[in-house]
Residue, then its C-alpha position, 0 to 999 in steps of 0.5 A: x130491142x129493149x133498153x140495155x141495163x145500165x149494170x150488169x150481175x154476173x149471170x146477166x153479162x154471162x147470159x149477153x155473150x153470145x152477142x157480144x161474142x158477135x159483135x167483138x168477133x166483128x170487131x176485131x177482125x175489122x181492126x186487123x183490117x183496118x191495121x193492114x190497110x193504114x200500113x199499105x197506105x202508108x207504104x204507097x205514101x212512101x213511095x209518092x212524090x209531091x208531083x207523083x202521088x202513088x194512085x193507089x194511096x187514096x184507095x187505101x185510105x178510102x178502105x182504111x177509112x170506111x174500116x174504121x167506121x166499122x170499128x166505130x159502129x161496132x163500138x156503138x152497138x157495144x155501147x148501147x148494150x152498156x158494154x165498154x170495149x177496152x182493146x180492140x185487137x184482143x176484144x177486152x170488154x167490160x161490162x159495168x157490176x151492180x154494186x158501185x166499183x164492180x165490173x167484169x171483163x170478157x175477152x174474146x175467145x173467153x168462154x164466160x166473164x171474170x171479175x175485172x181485175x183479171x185483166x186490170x193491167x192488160x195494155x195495147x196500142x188498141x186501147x179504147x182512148x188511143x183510137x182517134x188514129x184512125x182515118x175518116x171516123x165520121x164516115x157513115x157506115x155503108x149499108x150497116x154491114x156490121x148489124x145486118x150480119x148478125x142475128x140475135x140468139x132468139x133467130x130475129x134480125x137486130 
C-alpha cells in the first residue's frame, strides 16, 4: 500500500471514500456492538454479589473487550490513510486540506465530503477523545477481521 497523503484536496479525499466507506461502515457497527456489550455487562455486574459474581459477566467483558480492539484497529487503519475519526457512532471523519486550516468532513451515509465546518459543532459521547472507556484497549486484534474483510476498489486484498 502506498504512503497516505499527509493533506488531502477535495478530489483526492472524494476519490478515498470508498475505503473509508468500509472501514467506518465497520467501525461503526462494532461500536454499537461494543455499546450493547458494556450495558449487558454492566447489568450482570449488577446482579453480582461479592461472593456470587454473575458467570456471565466476564464473558461480556471479554466481548466488550475484544470489540473495543476492533474499534481501535479500525481507527488506526483510518489513521494510516491520514483520516482522523471524530464520532464513532455517526462515523464523522476528517480528513486534513492542502492548505494550512482546511479539512473536510465526511460522515457515513454521505455521498462526498464537505467542507469541515458543516459538522464544525457536531457532539456525541463517541467522540475520538472520550474513548478511553473502553475495556481492554491493548488487546490484540484476533485474526484482524477488520482488514481481512474488506477489499480495495482496485479487487486486491489490503
Amino acid at each position: 500500500m502506498s504512503a497516505a497523503p499527509h493533506r488531502y484536496t477535495e478530489s483526492l479525499a472524494n476519490s478515498a471514500i470508498p475505503l473509508v466507506r468500509r472501514i467506518v461502515e465497520d467501525l461503526v457497527r462494532r461500536f454499537a456492538d461494543w455499546q450493547a456489550a458494556v450495558s449487558r455487562f454492566e447489568y450482570a455486574t449488577v446482579k453480582s454479589r461479592a461472593g456470587a459474581p454473575d458467570p456471565d459477566a466476564e464473558a461480556l467483558q471479554e466481548e466488550a473487550g475484544r470489540l473495543a480492539a476492533e474499534i481501535e484497529e479500525c481507527v488506526r487503519e483510518l489513521e494510516e490513510l491520514g483520516v482522523e475519526c471524530r464520532a464513532f457512532d455517526s462515523g464523522l471523519v476528517i480528513f486534513p486540506g492542502e492548505r494550512e486550516g482546511s479539512a473536510f468532513a465526511w460522515r457515513a451515509g454521505d455521498r462526498a465530503v464537505s467542507a469541515w465546518p458543516v459538522y464544525d459543532g457536531e457532539a456525541g459521547a463517541s467522540l475520538k477523545g472520550t474513548s478511553s472507556s473502553m475495556p481492554s484497549r491493548a488487546q490484540d486484534v484476533a485474526g484482524n477481521t477488520s482488514r481481512a474483510s474488506r477489499s480495495r476498489s482496485d479487487g486486491s486484498r489490503e
